[in-house]
Structure formats: C-alpha cells, structure tokens
C-alpha positions as a Markdown table, in Angstrom:
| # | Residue | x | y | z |
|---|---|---|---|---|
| 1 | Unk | -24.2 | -41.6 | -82.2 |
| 2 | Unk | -22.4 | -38.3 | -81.1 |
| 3 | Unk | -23.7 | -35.2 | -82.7 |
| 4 | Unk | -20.9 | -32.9 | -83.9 |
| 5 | Unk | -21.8 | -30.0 | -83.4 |
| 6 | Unk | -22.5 | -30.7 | -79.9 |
| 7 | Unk | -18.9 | -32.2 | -79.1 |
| 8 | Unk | -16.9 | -28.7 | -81.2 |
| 9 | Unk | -19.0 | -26.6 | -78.8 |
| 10 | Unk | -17.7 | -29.0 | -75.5 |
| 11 | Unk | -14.6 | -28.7 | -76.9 |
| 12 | Unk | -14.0 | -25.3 | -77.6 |
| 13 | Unk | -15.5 | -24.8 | -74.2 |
| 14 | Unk | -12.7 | -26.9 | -72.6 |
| 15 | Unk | -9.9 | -24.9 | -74.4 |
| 16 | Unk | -11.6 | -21.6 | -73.9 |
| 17 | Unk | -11.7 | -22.5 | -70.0 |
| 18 | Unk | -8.3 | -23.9 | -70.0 |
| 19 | Unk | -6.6 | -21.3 | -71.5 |
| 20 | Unk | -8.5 | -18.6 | -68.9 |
| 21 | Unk | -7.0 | -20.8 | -66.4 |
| 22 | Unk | -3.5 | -20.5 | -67.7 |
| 23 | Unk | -3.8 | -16.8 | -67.8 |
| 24 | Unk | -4.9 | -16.6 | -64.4 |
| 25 | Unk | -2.3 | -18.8 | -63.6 |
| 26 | Unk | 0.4 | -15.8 | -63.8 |
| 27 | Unk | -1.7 | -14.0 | -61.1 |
| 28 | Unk | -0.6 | -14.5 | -57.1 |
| 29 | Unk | -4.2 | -14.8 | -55.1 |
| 30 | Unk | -4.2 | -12.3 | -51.9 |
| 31 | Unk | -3.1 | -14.1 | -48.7 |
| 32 | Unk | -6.4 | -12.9 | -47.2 |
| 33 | Unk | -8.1 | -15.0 | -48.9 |
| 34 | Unk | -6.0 | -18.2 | -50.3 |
| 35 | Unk | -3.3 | -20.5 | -48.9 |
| 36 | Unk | -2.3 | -23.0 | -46.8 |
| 37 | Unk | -2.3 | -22.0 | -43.2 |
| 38 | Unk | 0.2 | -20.5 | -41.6 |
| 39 | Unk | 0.7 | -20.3 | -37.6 |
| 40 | Unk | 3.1 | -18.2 | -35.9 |
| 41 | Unk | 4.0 | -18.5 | -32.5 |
| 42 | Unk | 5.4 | -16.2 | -30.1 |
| 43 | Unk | 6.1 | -15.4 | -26.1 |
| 44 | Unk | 7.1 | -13.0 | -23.7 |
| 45 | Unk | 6.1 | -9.6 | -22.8 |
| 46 | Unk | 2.6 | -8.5 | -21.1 |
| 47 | Unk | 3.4 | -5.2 | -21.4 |
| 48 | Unk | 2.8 | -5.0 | -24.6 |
| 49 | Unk | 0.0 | -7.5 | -24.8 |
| 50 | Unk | -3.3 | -5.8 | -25.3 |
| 51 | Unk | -1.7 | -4.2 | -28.5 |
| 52 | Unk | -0.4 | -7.0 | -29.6 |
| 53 | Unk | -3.6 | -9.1 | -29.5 |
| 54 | Unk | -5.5 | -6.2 | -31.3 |
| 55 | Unk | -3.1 | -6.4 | -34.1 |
| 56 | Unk | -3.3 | -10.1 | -33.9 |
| 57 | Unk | -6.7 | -9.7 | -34.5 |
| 58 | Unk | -6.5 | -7.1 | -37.1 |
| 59 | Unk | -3.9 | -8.1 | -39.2 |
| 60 | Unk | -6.3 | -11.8 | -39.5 |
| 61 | Unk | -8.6 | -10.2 | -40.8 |
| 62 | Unk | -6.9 | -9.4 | -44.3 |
| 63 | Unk | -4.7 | -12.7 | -44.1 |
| 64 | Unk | -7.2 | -14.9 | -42.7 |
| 65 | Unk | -5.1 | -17.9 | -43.3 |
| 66 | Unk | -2.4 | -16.6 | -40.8 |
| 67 | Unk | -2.9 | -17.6 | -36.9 |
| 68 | Unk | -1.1 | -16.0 | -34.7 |
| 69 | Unk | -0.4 | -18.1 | -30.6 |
| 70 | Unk | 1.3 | -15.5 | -28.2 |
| 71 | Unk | 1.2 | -16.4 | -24.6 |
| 72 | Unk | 2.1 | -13.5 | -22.6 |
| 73 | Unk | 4.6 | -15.0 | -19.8 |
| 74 | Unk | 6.8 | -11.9 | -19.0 |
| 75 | Unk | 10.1 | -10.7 | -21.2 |
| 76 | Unk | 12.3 | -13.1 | -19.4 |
| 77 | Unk | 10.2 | -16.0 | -21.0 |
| 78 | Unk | 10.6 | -14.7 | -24.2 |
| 79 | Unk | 13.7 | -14.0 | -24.5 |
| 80 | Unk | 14.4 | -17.4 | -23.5 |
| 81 | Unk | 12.2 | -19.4 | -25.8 |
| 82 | Unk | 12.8 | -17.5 | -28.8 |
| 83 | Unk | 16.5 | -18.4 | -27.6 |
| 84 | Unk | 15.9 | -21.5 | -27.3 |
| 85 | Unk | 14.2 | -21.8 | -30.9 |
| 86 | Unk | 11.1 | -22.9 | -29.5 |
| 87 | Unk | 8.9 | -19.9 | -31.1 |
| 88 | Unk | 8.6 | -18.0 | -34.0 |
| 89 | Unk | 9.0 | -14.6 | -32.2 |
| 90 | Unk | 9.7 | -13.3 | -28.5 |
| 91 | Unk | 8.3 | -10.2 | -26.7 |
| 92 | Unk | 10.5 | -8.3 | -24.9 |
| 93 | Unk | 10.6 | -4.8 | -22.9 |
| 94 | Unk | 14.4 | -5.5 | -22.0 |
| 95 | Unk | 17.1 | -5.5 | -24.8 |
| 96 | Unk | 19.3 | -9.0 | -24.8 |
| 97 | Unk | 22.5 | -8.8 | -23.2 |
| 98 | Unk | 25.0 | -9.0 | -24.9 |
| 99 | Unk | 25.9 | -13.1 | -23.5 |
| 100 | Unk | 22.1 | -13.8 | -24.2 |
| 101 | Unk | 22.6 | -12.9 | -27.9 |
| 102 | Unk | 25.9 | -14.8 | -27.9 |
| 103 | Unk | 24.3 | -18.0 | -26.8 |
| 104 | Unk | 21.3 | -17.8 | -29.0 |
| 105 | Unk | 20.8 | -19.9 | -32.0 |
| 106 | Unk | 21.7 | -17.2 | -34.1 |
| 107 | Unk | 21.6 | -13.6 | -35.0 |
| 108 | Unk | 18.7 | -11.9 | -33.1 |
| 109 | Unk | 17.1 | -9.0 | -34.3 |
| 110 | Unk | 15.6 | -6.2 | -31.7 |
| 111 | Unk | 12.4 | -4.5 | -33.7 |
| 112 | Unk | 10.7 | -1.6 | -31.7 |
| 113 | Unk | 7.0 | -1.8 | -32.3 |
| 114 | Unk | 5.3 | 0.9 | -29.6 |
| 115 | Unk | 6.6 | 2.8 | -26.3 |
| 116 | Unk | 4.5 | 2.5 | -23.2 |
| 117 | Unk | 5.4 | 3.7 | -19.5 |
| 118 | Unk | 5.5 | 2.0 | -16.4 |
| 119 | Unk | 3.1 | 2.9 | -13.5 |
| 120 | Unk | 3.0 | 3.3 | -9.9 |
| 121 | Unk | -1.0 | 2.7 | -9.7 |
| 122 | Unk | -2.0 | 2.3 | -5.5 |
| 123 | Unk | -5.3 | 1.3 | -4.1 |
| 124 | Unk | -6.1 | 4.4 | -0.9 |
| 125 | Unk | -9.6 | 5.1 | -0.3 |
| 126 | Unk | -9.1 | 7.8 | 1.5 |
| 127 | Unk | -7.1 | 9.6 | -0.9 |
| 128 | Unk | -9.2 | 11.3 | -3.8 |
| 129 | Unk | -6.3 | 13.0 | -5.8 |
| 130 | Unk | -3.7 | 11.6 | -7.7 |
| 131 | Unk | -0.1 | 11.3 | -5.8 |
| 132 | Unk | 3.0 | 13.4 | -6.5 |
| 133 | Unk | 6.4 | 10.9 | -6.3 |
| 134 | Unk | 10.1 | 11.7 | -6.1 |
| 135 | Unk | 12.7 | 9.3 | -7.7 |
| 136 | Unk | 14.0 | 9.0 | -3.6 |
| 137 | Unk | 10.6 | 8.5 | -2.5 |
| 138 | Unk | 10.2 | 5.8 | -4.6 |
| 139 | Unk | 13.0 | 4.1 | -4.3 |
| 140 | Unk | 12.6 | 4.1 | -0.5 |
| 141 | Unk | 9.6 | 2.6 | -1.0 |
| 142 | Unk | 10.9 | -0.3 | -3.2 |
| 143 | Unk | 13.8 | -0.5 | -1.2 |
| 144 | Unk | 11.3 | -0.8 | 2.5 |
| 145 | Unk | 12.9 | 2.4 | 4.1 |
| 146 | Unk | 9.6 | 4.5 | 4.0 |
| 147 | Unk | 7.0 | 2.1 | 5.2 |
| 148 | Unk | 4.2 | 4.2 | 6.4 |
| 149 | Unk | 1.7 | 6.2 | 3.4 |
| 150 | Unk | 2.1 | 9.3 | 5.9 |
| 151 | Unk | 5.6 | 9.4 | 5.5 |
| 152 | Unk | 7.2 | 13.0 | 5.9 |
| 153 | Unk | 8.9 | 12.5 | 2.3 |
| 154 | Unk | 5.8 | 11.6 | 0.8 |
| 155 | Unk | 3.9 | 13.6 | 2.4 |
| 156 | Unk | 6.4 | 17.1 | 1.5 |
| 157 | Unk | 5.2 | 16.1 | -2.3 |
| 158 | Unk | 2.1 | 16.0 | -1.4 |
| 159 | Unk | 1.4 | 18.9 | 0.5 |
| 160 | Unk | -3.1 | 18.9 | 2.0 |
| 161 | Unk | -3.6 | 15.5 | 1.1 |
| 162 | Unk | -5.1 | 13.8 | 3.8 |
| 163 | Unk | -2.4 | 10.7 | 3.1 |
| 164 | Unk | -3.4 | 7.4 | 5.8 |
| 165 | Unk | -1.2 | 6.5 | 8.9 |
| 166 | Unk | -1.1 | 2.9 | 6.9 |
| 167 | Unk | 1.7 | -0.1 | 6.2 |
| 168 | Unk | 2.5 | 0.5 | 2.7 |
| 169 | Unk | 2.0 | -3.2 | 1.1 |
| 170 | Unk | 4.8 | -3.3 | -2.4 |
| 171 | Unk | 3.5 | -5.8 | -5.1 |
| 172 | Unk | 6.0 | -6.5 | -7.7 |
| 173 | Unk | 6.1 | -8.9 | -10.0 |
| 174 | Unk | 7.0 | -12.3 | -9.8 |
| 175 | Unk | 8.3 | -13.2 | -13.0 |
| 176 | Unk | 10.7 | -12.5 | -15.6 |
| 177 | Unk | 9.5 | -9.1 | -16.9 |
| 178 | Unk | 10.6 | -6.0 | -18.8 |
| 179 | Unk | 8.4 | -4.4 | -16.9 |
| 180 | Unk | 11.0 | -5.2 | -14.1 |
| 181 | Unk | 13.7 | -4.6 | -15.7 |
| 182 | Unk | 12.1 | -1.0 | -17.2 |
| 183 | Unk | 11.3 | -0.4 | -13.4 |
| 184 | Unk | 14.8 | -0.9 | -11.8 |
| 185 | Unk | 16.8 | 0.4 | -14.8 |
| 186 | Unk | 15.2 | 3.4 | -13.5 |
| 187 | Unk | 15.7 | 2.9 | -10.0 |
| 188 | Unk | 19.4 | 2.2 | -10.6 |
| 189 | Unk | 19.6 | 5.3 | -12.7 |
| 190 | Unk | 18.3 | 7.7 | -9.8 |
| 191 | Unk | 19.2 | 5.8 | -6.6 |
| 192 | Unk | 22.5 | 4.7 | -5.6 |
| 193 | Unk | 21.1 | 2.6 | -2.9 |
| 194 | Unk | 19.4 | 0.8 | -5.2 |
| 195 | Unk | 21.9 | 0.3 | -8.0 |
| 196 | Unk | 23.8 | -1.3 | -5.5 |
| 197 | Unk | 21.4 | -3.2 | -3.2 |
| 198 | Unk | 19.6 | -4.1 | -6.0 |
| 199 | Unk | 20.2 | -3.7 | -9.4 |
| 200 | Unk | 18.6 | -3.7 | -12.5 |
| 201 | Unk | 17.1 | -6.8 | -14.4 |
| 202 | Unk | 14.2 | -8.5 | -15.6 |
| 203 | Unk | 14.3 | -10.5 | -12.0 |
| 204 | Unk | 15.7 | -9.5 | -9.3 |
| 205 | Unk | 15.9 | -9.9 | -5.4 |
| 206 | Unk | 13.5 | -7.4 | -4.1 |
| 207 | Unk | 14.1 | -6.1 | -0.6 |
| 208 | Unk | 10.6 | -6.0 | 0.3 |
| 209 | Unk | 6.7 | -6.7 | -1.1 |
| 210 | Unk | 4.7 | -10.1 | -2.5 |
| 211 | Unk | 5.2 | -11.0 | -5.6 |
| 212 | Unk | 2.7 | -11.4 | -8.5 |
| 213 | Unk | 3.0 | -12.6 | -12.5 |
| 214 | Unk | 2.4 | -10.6 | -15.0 |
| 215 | Unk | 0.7 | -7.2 | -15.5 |
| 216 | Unk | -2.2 | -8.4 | -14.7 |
| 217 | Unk | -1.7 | -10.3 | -11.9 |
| 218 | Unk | 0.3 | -6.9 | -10.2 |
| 219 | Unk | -3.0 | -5.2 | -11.0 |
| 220 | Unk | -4.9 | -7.9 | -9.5 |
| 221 | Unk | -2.9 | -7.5 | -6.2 |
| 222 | Unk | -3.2 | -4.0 | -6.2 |
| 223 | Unk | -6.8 | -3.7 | -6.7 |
| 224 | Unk | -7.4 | -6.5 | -4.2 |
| 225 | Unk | -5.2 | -5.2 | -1.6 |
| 226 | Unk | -5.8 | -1.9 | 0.4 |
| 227 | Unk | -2.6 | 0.3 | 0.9 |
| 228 | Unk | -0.7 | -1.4 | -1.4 |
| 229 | Unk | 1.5 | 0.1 | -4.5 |
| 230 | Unk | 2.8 | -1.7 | -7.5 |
| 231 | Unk | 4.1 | -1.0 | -11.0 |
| 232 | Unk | 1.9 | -1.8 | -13.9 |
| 233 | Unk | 1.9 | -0.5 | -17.7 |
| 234 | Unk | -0.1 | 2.5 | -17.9 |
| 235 | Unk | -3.1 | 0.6 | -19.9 |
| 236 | Unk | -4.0 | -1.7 | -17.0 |
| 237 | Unk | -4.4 | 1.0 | -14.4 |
| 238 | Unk | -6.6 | 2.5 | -16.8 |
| 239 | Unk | -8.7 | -0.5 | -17.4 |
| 240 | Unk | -8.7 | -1.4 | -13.7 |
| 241 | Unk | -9.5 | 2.8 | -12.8 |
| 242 | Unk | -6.7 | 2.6 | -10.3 |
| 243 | Unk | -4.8 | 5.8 | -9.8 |
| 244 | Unk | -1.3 | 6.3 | -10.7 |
| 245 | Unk | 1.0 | 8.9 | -9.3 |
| 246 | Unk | 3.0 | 11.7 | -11.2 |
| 247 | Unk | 6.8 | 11.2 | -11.1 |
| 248 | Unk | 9.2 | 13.9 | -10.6 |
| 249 | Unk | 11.6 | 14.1 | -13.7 |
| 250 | Unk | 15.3 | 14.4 | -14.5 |
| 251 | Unk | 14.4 | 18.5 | -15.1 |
| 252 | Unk | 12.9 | 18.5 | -11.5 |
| 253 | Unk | 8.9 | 18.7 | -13.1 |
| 254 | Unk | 6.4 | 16.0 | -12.1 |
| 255 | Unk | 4.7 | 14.9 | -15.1 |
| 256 | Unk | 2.0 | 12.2 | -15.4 |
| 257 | Unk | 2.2 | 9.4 | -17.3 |
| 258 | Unk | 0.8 | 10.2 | -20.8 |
| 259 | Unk | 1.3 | 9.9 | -24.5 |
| 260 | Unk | 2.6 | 12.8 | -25.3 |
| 261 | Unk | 5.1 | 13.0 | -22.2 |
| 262 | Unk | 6.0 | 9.0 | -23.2 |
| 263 | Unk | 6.8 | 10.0 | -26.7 |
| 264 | Unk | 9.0 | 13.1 | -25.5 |
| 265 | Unk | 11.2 | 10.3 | -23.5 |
| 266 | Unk | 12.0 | 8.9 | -26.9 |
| 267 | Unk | 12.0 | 12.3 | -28.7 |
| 268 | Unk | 14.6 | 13.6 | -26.2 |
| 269 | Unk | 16.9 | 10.2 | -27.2 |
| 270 | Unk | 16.5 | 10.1 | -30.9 |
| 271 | Unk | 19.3 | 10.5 | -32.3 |
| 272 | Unk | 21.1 | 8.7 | -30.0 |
| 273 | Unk | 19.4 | 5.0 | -31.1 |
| 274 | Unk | 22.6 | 2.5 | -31.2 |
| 275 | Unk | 22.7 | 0.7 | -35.0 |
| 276 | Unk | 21.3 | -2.3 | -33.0 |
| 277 | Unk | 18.2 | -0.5 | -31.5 |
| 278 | Unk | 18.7 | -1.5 | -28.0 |
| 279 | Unk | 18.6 | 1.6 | -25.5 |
| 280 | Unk | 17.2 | 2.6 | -22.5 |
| 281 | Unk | 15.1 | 5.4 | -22.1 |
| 282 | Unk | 14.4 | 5.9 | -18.7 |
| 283 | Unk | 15.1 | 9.1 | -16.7 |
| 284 | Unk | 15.4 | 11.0 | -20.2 |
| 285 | Unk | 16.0 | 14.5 | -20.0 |
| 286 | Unk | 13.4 | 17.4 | -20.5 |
| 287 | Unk | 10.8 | 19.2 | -18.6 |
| 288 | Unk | 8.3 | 17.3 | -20.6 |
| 289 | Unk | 9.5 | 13.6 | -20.1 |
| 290 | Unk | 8.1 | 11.2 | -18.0 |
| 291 | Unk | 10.6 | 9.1 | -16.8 |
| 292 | Unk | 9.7 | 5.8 | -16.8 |
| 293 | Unk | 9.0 | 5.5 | -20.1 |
| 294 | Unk | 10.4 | 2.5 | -22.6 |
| 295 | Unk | 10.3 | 0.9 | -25.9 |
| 296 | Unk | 9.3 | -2.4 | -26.7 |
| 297 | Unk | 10.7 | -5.1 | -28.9 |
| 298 | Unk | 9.6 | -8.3 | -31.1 |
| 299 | Unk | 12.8 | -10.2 | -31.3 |
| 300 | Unk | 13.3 | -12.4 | -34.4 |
| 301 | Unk | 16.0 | -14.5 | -36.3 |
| 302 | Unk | 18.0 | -12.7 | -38.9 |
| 303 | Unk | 17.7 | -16.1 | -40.8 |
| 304 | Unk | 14.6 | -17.7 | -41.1 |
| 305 | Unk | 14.8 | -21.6 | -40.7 |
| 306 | Unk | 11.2 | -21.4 | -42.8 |
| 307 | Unk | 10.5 | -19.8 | -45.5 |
| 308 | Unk | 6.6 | -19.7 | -45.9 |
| 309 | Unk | 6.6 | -18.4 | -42.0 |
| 310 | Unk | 9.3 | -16.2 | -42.4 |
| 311 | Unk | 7.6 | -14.4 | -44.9 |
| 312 | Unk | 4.2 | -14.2 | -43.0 |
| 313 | Unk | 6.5 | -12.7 | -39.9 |
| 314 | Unk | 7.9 | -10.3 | -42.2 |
| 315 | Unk | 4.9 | -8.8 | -43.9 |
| 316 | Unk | 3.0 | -8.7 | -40.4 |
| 317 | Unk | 6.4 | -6.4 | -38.9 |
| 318 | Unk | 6.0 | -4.2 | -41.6 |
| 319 | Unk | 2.5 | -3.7 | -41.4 |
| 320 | Unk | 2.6 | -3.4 | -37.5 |
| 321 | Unk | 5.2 | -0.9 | -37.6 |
| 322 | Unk | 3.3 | 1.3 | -40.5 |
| 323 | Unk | -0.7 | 0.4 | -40.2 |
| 324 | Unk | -0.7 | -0.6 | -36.6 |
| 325 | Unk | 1.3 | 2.1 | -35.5 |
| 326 | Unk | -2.3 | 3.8 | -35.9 |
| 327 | Unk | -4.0 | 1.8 | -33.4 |
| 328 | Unk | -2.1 | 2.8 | -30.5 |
| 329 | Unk | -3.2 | 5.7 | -29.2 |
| 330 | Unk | -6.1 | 4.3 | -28.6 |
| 331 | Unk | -4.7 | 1.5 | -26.3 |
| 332 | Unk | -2.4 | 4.3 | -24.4 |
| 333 | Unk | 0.7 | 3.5 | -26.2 |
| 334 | Unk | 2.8 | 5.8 | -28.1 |
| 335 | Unk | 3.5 | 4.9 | -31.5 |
| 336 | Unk | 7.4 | 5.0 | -33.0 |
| 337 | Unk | 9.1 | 8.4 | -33.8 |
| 338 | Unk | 9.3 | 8.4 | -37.4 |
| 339 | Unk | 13.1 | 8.6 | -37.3 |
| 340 | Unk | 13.2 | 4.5 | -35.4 |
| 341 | Unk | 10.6 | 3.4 | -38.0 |
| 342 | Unk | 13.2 | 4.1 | -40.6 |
| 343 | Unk | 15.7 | 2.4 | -38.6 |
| 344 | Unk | 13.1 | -0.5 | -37.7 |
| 345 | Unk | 12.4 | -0.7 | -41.6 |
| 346 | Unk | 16.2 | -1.4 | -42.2 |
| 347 | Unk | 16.3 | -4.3 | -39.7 |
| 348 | Unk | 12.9 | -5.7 | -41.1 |
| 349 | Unk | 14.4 | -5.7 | -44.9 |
| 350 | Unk | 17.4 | -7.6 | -43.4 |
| 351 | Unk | 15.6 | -10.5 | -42.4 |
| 352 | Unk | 16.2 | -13.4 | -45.2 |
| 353 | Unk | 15.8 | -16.8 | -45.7 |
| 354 | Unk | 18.5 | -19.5 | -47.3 |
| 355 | Unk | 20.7 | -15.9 | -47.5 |
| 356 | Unk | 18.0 | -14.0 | -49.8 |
| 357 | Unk | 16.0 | -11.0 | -48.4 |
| 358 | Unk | 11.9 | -12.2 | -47.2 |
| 359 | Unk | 10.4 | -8.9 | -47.8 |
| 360 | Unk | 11.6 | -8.8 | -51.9 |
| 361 | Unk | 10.3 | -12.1 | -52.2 |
C-alpha cells in the first residue's frame, strides 16, 4: 500500500524541480561551457601565424566548445580557398584584387586584426652589428646586381664594418605569400627597375635566390645558410636571434624594425583607409616610419551560409580585435590604431546570416 504522505512529498518535489527547470529555461548557458561543438576552419597567411595560434588558444579557453583548424600555407592559399568556399576564413597579408573578389563566391570582407613588418634578417659571422640598408641597395640585391656583401653601396651605409668579400645567397619564399607581396609592393614603390622587371605580387618571378615556403622555412634557409639574406616577419628573426638590418625611410632616416616605428607606418596613413580597408602601407611617410611595414587581414563572407558558425566567427573577430589586440605586443606585432578598429567594428556588424545581422543575434 502507498503511504500518502510519502507520494505529496514526491510529488511536490517533481513540480518544485520542474518548475526551477522552466525558470532556468529562459536563461542562455555561456558558450564556455555548453553547446554542441563548433569547428572553424581557416588558411593562409604565416605571417600572422604565431598570433593567431595564441588567440586560437586563448579565445578556447572561455568557449571551450569552439575548435579552431588554421593551416598556415601562405596568403595566396588563403585567398584561394576561402574563394573557393572551402574554409570558414582565409589569412591574408595582401588585399584581393579587385578580379579575385569578383570571382569569389560572394561578398568578401577584408578585417584588419594586427600590423607586423617584414625583415631583412642575414646570417654573417663575421659581422657583429646590425646592417644599415638603402631602398637601392636592396633592391639590387633582390634584383642580383650587387652580388658581393663588400659591395661599395653596402658598404657606404655601413661605414667600419668589417663586411665579408662573400657571394650574397637571396632566399625568398616559394609560395604564395603576403609576405611577398608586402616585400615587392615595396620594391616597386622605391625601384623602378624593379616595378618593371618584376613587379609586385604574392608570387612572382624572382631574378635571383632559392626559394623556400613559408616564414619559417625562409628562416630555416637563412639560418642554415652562411651569407645568405631573406625576408621574414620580424617575430621569426627574433625567435631564430638572426639579425635584421635597419632600412632607410621615405624621410631619408634608417629606422629599425619596431613597434612603435610599425605603428607610425599606419599612424602616418590613417585617415586615408579606403571604406573597404584594403591599403598599402609600405614606404609611408615620416622620419619615424619603417617602411616595410603592413596590415594584416581575416577575410570572411558577408553572408554566412551557417548560422551556428557564423556566429562563433563573429564573436571571436570582435574579441580578437578588442581583447586580443592586448596580446600583441608581446609577440612583436602592433596592435590596430583605434581609428581602423572603429572601421573594423563596422565591417564585423555587417556580417549576417539569411540577411539578419550575426553579432545582434
């Protein structure tokens, strides 16, 4: 026989628990902790990687049920897959052209996330001190006209350094790369002979050197190789302790690659960021500039084909270009000018799914 009392108490437990449930049910539980997961994919720059992988990281940490799968195979990869539809994001140090964005799947938003610089790091051990380089000397080097480290026009920039009677060896990259493209947009901005030997682009046909993918396998050359000069971003020649040379600016002032002289390059532009956020900022003016200096870009659909993902990309942009922005000074990149957050905030609102804003949802 059931005893009454006993089965009211059940009862009114039931209720009591079910109605807590209900309330609760109005409540949305923190993605750090609840959810289905949700992996986003992405490809395309290594310039930008070790940043990118640290927010990665970070950003897991409070959304644990987000993954995020970004292979780093140069800007010319990404900008091609995430034309192609076959990621959720691309990485890219080079805006699209104009007929890249034209053949894309749809509208393609550029978002800046952090500026870097590109470096010339060598590998001389006879040389102690840090090089002094001239847009010409450069370019001669890139170009194979100056072929000896004892040059006379290396040497006038560099006046008591002992500077070898050595072949100069030129690594450049192999791939794609907005790295590339970041390098010879410069080059074709202070050398004539290069603009029209060579051009600018994330590939293109170098007159001299051996080739090498990615940041880190330019550093790997370089490192492995004695004599030899490449362009890297600035945080691999600091992890690898290479040297890399100061660079004679637009004003006539050689200034080394740092965060504050990489954030004047985009100071000295600001105002003059096109509605779409694709510039160029190499051979900026000011004494303080250094001149290879560039933004970078995620590049995303304007219209999400998923909801649930599009969402998760949305909050992480947000968060990367307001928490992360924090984080990297300590990898050697400049964070945004507060005046192309604001603009990068406007393109990150814009982003909608089925024609209805992803951030207000």
């Amino acid at each position: 026989m059931i005893n009454k009392p006993i089965a009211l108490r059940t009862v009114a437990a039931f209720f009591v628990a079910a109605l807590s449930a209900s309330a609760l049910g109005g409540c949305t539980s923190s993605p750090s902790t609840s959810g289905a997961e949700i992996r986003l994919t992405g490809a395309g720059a290594t310039f930008p990687n070790p940043i990118y992988q640290k927010w990665f990281s970070e950003y897991n940490k409070i959304h644990a049920n987000l993954k995020f799968d970004y292979q780093s195979i140069g800007s010319g990869g990404g900008i091609r897959q995430v034309s192609e539809g076959t990621v959720d994001f691309g990485g890219s140090d080079a805006p699209m052209k104009d007929e890249d964005l034209k053949a894309a799947k749809g509208e393609i938003l550029h978002i800046p996330t952090v500026l870097g610089a590109d470096v010339l790091t060598y590998n001389l051990s006879a040389v102690s001190t840090d090089l002094q380089l001239t847009a010409e000397t450069i370019a001669g080097i890139f170009l194979g006209t100056i072929k000896k480290w004892d040059d006379p026009q290396i040497a006038s920039s560099n006046p008591g350094v002992n500077l070898p009677a050595s072949d100069i060896t030129v690594i450049h990259r192999s791939d794609g790369s907005g790295t590339t493209f970041v390098f010879t947009d410069y080059l074709s901005k202070v050398s004539p002979e290069w603009k029209e030997r060579v051009g600018a682009g994330t590939s293109v046909n170098w007159p001299v050197g051996n080739g090498a993918k990615g940041n880190e396998g330019v550093m790997g050359q370089v490192k492995q190789t004695p004599n030899s000069i490449g362009y890297v971003e600035l945080i691999y020649a600091e992890q690898n302790k290479l040297p890399y040379a100061s660079v004679k600016n637009a004003a006539g002032v050689f200034v080394r690659p740092a965060l504050e002289s990489i954030t004047a390059a985009a100071a000295s532009v600001a105002g003059q960021i096109p509605a779409d956020l694709r510039v160029s900022i190499t051979n900026a003016p000011g004494a303080a500039v250094y001149p290879i200096s560039s933004f970078t870009y995620l590049l995303v659909y304007k219209e999400q084909r998923d909801q649930a993902k599009g969402k998760a990309l949305v909050d992480f942009l947000w968060w990367a270009i307001h928490d992360g922005e924090q984080m990297a000074k300590d990898l050697l990149y400049a964070p945004l000018p507060q005046e192309v957050v604001k603009k990068a905030e406007e393109k990150i609102d814009s982003i909608t799914y089925q024609g209805k804003p992803l951030r207000a949802s």
